[in-house]
C-alpha positions as CSV (number, residue, x, y, z in Angstrom):
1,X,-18.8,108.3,2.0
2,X,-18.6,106.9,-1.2
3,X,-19.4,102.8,-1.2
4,X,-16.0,101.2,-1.0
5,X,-15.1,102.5,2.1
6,X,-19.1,102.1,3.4
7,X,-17.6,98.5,2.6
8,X,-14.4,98.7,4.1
9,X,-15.5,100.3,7.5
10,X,-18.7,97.8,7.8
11,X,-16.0,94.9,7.6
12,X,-13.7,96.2,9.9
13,X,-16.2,96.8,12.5
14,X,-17.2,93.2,12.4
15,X,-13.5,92.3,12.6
16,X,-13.1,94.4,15.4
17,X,-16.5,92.9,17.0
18,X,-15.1,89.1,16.6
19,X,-11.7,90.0,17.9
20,X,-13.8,91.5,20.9
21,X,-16.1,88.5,21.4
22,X,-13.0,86.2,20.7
23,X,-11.4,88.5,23.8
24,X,-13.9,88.0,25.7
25,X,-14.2,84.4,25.2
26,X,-10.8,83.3,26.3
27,X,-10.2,86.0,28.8
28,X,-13.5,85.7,30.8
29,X,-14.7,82.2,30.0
30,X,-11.5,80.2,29.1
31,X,-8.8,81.4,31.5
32,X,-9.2,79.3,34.6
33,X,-9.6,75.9,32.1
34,X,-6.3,77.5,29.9
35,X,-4.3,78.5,33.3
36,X,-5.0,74.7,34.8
37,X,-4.5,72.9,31.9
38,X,-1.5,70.0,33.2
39,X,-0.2,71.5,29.3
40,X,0.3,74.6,30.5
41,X,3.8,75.4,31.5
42,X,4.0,78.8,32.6
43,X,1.6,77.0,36.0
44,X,4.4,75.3,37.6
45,X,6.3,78.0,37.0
46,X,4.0,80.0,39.1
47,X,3.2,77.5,41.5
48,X,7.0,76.8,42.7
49,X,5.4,79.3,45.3
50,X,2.8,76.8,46.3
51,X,3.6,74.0,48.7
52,X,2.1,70.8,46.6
53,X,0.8,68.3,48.7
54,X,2.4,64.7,49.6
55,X,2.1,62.2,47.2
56,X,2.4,58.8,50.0
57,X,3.1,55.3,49.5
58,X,2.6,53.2,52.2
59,X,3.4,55.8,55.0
60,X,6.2,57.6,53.7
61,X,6.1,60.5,51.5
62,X,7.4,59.3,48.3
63,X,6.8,63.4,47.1
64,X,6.8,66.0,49.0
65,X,7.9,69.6,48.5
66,X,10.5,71.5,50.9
67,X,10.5,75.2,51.1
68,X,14.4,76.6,50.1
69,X,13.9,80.0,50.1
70,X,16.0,82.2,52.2
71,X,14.9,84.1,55.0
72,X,13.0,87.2,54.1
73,X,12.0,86.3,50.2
74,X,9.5,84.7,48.9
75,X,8.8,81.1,49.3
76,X,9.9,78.8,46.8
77,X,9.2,74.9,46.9
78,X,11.6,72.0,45.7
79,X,9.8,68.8,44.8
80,X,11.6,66.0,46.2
81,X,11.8,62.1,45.9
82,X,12.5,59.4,48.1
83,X,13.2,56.1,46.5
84,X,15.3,56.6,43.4
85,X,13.5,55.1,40.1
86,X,11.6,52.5,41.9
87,X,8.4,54.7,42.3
88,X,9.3,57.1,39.3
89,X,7.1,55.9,37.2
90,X,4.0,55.9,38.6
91,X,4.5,59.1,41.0
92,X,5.9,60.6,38.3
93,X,8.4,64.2,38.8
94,X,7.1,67.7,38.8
95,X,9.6,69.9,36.8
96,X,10.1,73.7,36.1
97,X,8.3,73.1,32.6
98,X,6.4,70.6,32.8
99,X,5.3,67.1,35.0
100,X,4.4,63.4,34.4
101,X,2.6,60.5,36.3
102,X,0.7,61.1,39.4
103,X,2.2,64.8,39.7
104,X,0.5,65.2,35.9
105,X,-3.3,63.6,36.8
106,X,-3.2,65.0,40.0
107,X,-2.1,68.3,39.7
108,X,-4.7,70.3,40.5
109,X,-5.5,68.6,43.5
110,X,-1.7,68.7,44.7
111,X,-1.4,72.0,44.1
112,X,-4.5,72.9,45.9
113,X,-6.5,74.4,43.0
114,X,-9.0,71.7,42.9
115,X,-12.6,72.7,43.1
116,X,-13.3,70.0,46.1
117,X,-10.3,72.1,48.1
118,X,-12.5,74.9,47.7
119,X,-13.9,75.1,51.4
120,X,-10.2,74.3,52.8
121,X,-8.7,77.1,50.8
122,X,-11.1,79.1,52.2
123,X,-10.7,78.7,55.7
124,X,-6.7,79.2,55.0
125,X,-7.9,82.1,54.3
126,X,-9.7,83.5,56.6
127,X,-7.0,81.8,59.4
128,X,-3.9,83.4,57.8
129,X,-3.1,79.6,57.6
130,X,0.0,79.3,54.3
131,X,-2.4,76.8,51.4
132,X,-1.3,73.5,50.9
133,X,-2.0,71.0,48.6
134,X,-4.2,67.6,49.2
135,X,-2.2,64.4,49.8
136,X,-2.4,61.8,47.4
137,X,-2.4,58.5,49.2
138,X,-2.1,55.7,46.4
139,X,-2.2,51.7,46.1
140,X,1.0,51.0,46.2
141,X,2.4,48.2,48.6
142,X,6.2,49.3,48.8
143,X,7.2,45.8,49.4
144,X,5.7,44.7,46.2
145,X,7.2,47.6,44.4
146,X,10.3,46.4,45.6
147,X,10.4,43.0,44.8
148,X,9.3,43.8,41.2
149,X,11.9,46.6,40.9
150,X,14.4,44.9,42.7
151,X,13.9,41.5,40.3
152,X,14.3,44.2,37.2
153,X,17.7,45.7,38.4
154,X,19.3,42.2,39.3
155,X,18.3,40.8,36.0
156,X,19.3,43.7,33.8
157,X,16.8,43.4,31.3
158,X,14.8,46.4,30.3
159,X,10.8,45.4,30.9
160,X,8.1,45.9,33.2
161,X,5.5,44.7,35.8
162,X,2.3,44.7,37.5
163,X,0.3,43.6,40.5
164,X,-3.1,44.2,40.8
165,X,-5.4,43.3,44.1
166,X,-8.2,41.1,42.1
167,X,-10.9,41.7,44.5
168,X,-10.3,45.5,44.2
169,X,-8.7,46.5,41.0
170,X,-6.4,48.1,43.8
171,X,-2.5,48.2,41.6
172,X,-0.1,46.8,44.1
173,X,2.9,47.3,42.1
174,X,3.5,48.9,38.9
175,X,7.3,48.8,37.5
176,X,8.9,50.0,34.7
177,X,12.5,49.5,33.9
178,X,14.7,51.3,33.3
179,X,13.1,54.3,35.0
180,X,14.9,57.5,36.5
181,X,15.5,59.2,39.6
182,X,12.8,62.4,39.7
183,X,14.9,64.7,41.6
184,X,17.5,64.4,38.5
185,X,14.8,66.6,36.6
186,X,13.1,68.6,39.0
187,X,15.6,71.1,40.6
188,X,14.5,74.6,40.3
189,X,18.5,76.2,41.8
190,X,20.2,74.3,38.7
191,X,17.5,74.4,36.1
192,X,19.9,73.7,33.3
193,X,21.3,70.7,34.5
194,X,17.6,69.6,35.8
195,X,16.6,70.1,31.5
196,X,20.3,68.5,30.5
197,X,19.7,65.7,32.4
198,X,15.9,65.6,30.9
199,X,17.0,65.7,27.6
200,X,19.4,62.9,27.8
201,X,16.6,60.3,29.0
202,X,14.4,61.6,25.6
203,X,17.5,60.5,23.8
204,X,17.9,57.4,26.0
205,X,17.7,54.3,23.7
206,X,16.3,52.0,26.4
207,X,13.8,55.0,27.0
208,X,13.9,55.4,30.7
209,X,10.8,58.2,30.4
210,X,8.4,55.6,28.8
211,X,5.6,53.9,31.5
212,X,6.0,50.6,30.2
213,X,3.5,49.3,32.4
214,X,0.8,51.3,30.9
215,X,2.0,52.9,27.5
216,X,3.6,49.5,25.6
217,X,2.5,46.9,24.1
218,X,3.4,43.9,23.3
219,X,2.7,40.3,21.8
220,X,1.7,38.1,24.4
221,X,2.7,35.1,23.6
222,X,1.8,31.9,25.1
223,X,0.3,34.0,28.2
224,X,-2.9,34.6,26.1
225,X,-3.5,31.1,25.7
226,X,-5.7,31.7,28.9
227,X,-8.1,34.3,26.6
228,X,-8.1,31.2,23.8
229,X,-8.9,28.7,26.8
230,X,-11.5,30.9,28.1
231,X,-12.9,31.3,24.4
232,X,-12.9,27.5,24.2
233,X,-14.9,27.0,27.5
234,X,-17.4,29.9,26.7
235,X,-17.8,29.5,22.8
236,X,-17.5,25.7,22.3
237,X,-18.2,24.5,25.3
238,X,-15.2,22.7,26.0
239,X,-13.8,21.4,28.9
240,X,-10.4,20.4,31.1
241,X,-10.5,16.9,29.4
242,X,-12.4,18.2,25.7
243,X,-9.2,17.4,23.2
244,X,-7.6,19.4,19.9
245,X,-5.7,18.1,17.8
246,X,-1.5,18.3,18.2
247,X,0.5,17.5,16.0
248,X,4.3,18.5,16.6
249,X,4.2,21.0,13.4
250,X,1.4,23.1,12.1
251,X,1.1,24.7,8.9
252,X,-0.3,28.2,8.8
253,X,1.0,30.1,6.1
254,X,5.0,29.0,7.5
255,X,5.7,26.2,10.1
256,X,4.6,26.2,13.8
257,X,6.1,23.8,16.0
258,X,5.8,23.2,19.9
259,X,8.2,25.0,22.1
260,X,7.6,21.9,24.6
261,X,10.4,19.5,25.4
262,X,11.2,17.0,22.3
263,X,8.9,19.4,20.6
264,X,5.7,17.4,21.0
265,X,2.6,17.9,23.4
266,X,1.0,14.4,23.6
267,X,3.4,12.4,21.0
268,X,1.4,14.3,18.2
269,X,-2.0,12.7,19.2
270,X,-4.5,15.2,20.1
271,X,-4.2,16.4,23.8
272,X,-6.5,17.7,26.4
273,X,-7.2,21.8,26.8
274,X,-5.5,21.0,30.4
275,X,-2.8,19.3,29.7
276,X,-2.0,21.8,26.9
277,X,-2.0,24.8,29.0
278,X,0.4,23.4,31.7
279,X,2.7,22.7,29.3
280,X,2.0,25.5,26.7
281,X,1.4,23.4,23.8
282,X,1.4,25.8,20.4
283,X,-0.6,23.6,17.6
284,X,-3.3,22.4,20.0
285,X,-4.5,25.9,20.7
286,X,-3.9,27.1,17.6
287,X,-6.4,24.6,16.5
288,X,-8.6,26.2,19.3
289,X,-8.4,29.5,18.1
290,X,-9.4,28.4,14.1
291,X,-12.4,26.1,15.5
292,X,-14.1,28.7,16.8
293,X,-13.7,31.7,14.4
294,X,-11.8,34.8,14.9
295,X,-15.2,37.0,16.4
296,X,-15.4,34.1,19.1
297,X,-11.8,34.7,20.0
298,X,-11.7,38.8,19.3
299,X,-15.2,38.7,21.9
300,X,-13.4,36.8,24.1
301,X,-10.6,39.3,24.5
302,X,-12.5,42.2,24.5
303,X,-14.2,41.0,27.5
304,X,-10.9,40.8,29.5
305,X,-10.1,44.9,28.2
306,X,-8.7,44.0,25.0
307,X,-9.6,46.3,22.0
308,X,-10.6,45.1,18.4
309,X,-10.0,48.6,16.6
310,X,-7.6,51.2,18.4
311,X,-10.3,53.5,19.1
312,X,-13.2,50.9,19.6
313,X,-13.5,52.1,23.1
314,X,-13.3,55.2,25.9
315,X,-9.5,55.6,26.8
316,X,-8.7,53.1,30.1
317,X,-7.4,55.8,33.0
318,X,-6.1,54.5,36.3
319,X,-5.8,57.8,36.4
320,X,-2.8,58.0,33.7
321,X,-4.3,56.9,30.3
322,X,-3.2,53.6,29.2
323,X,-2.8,52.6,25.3
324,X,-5.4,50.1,24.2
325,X,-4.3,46.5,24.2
326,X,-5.3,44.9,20.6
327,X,-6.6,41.9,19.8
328,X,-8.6,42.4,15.9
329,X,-11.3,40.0,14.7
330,X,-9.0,37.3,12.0
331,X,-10.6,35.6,9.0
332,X,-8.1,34.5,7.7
333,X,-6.7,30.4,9.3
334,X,-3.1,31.4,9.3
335,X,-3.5,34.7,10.9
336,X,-5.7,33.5,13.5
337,X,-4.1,30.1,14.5
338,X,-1.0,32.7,15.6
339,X,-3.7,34.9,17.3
340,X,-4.8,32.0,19.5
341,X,-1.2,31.6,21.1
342,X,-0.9,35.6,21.2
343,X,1.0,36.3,18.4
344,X,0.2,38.1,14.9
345,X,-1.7,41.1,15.6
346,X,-2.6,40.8,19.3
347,X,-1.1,43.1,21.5
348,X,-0.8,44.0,25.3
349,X,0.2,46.0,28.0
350,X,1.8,44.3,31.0
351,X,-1.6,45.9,32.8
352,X,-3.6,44.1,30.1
353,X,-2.3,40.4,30.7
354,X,-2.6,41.2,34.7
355,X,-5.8,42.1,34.3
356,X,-6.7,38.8,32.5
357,X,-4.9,36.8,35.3
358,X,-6.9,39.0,38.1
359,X,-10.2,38.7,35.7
360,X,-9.5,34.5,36.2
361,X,-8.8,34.6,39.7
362,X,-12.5,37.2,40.9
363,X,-14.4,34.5,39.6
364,X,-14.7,36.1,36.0
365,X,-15.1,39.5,36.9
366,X,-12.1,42.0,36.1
367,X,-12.2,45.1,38.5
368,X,-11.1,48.4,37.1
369,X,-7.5,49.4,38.1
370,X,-7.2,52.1,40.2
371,X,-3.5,54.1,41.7
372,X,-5.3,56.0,44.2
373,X,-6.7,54.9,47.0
374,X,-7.7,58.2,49.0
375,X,-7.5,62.1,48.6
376,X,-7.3,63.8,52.1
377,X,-6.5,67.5,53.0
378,X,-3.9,68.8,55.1
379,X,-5.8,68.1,58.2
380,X,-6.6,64.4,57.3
381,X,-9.7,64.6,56.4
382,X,-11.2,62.8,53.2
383,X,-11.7,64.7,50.1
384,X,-12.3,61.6,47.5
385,X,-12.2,57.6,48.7
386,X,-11.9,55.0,45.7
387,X,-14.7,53.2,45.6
388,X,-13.9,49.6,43.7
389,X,-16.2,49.3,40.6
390,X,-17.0,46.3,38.2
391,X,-14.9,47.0,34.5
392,X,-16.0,43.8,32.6
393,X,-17.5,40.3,33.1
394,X,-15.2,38.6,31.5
395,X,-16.1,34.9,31.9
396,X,-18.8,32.9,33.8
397,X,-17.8,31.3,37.7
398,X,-17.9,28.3,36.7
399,X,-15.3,28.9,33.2
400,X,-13.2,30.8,35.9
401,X,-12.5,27.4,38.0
402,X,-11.9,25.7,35.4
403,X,-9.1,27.8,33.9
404,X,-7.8,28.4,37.7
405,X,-7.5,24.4,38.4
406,X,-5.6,24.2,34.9
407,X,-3.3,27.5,36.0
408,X,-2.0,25.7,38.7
409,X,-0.9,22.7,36.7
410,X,1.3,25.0,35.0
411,X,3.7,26.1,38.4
412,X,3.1,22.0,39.0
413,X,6.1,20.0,39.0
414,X,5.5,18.9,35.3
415,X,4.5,23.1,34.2
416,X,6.2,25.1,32.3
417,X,6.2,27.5,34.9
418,X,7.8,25.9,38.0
419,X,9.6,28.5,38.7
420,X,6.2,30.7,39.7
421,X,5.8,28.1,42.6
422,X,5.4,29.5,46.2
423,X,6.2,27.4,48.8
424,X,2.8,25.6,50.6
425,X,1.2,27.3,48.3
426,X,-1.2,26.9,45.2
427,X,0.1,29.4,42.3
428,X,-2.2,29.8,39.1
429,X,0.4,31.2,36.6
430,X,0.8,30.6,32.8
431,X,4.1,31.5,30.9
432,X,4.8,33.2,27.8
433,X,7.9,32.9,25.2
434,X,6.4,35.8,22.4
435,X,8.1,36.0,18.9
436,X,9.5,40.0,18.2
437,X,9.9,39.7,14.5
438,X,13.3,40.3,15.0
439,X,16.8,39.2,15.7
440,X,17.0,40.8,19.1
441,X,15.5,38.2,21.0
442,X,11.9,36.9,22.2
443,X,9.5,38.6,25.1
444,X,9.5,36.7,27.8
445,X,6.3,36.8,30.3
446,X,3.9,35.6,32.9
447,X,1.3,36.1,34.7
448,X,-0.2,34.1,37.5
449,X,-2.1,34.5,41.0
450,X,-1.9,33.6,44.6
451,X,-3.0,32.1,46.7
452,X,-5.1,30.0,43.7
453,X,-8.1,29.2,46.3
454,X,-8.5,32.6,48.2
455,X,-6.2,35.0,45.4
456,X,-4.6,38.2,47.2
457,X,-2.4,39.2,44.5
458,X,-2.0,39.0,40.5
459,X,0.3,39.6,38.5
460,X,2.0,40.2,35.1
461,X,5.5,40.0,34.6
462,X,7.6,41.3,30.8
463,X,11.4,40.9,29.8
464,X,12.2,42.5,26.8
465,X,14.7,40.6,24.2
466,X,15.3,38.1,27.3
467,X,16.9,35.2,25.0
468,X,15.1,32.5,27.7
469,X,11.8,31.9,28.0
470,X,8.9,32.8,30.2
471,X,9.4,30.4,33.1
472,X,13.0,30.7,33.2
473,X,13.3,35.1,33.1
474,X,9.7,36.4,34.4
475,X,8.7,33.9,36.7
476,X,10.8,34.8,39.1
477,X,9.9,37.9,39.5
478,X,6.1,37.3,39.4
479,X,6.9,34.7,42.2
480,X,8.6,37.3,44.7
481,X,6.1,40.1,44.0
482,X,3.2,37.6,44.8
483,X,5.4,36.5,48.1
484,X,5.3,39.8,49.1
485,X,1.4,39.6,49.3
486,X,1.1,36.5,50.4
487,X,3.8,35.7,53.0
């Protein structure tokens, strides 16, 4: 054999060696990970054959699968929904070619091919008992859900909501709106109109598929005045009565006035950190922010969940992933002054800001937010228990108070948030009125707790493009989501 082909067979026999190992690899070591990858479409294909388990809210199956074969062939599951859109986005749908939300995170376990099933499946087995998935059994208290969801539809506006237990991390509520109806996409007799109906909401412009709650951000507005205040206490040891200058216009880089009534917070003489958070006075803690330097304020926020670089931290998962909030380190005055009343280049989720108002209301410490509260098998019996864990100190006790006492000014008779009030009872809430950039409108928020001396329940409320402002649009909503906890 002359050399060239020596050559030639030598390389393809180590071609034919890599293909093998390469073979090999996939085949032997990567085919469970590949088959059970939630990416993987050709699964829930398969596994229309499988009974999924019960995703519950409350004590109703919101998901649930319904066998609609006929008799003598082969079993073949619908998913179905109870609720319309008002749980959509957080249970999620599970279609021919795909799934999202809870059915996504949870497949596995839903479907029965979680590891921590093994010993179930097993016995199955051995019983001739038909395999069923786990049942997902999350945080969701339906009358919450409602109240936000219901609050969303009268209004009309496009926006979201959450409510977080603040002593837990437990989410009470989580709404997105506009959502859709999961049973729209997840027939398996009509699988063309189940993709039609799909594709339409991709081309949606209000974007009915996107989890606002956890996926968008926003400018915060006045809302994150409470991350400035907290900054102020912390960093420069400031107080309820400590005072910042006010004047009725400030000059950083363009004009910023007060949104407050005549347009002035304490007739332009400097006013207290109190007085200027119940009635959401702009220059005053704009001053704030540029007296104590941009990496006082950017600490601050990070401390609450708040990310200075995009990928500065692990990915928050509750168990969906949720986008970073953003809230960079600002040199320069005019850029941070903005930054300290939450606009410029802070950004947040409507988790995000309830998460600051929860943070205020545990005394400083912000739990991590958590969807599911247990994993149990068909029988019942506990697979996985959540376990509430610490995410962040955010703020001392005694800063906590402080900003708490201050909060409740705000849903006071002379607040900008009246409309958060509660009836014989103490609200802490702040509102928000956030600049787009735009000609469509400002963001409207708040976020609050209740009750302010023993909190149950805290929330964050968005309106997209409302036109109004903060205590006029998203109070209201916050206020009958909290009543659903608290009365």
């Amino acid at each position: 054999m002359n050399t060239p082909i020596r050559r030639l067979s030598v390389f393809s026999m180590i071609l034919f060696a890599a293909l093998m190992v390469q073979l090999t690899y996939i085949q032997g070591f990567q085919a469970e990970a590949i088959r059970d990858d939630p990416l993987n479409a050709r699964q829930y294909t398969e596994r229309l054959s499988e009974q999924r388990g019960p995703i519950v809210i409350g004590d109703e199956n919101v998901a649930s699968s319904t066998n609609i074969s006929e008799e003598g062939d082969p079993a073949r599951y619908q998913r179905e929904y109870v609720g319309g859109s008002m749980y959509t986005p957080v249970v999620g749908s599970f279609r021919r070619f795909g799934a999202s939300g809870i059915e996504y995170t949870e497949n596995a376990l839903l479907d029965g091919s979680d590891d921590r099933l093994a010993v179930r499946n097993f016995r199955d087995i051995i019983t001739g008992r038909e395999p069923e998935g786990a049942r997902i059994e999350l945080t969701i208290d339906p009358a919450v859900q409602e109240a936000g969801f219901r609050g969303f539809e009268a209004l009309g506006k496009n926006g979201s909501a959450v409510a977080l237990d603040p002593n837990t991390g437990a989410v009470l509520g989580s709404v997105s709106y506009p959502s859709y109806d999961g049973n729209d996409v997840s027939s398996i007799t009509d699988v063309t109109e189940a993709n039609e109906n799909y594709v339409a909401l991709e081309n949606d412009p209000n974007q009915p598929l996107l989890n606002r709650a956890l996926r968008e951000r926003y400018p915060p507005g006045s809302t994150f005045k409470i991350v400035t205040a907290a900054a102020a206490i912390e960093h420069l040891d400031a107080g309820a009565d400590s005072t910042m200058d006010a004047p009725d216009v400030l000059e950083l880089g363009h004009s910023l006035p007060n949104a407050t009534p005549g347009g002035t917070c304490n007739g332009g003489q400097p006013d207290t950190l109190a007085h200027s958070i119940q009635i959401s006075c702009n220059t005053s803690m704009a001053n704030w922010a540029i007296e104590m330097g941009g990496e006082a304020l950017a600490d601050q926020a990070s401390a609450f969940g708040f990310s200075k670089t995009p990928d500065e931290r692990d990915t928050l998962t509750v168990p969906m992933d949720v986008v970073p909030s953003l809230a960079p380190v600002e040199d320069d005055r005019n850029i941070l002054g903005r930054a300290g009343i939450g606009q410029s280049n802070v950004e947040a989720t409507p988790l995000q800001m309830a998460m600051v108002a929860a943070g205020v209301a545990n005394s400083g410490e912000v739990m991590h937010p958590y969807l599911v509260d247990s994993v149990r098998d068909a029988d019942r019996s506990v697979v996985t228990q959540t376990t509430p864990e610490v995410y962040s100190q955010a703020m001392s006790a005694s800063t906590a108070s402080t900003l708490t006492d201050m909060m409740v000014l705000v849903t006071g008779p002379d607040g900008s948030g009246t409309n958060g009030a509660i009836r014989g009872i103490d609200v802490a809430g702040k509102t928000g009125t956030a600049e787009t950039g735009g000609e469509s409108g400002t963001h409207n928020w708040f976020i609050g707790f209740a009750p302010a001396d023993d909190p149950q329940v805290a929330v964050a409320v968005v309106i997209e493009h409302g036109g109004g402002s903060g205590g006029e649009l998203a109070a209201p909503i916050a206020r009958q989501m909290m009543e659903a906890v608290v009365q």
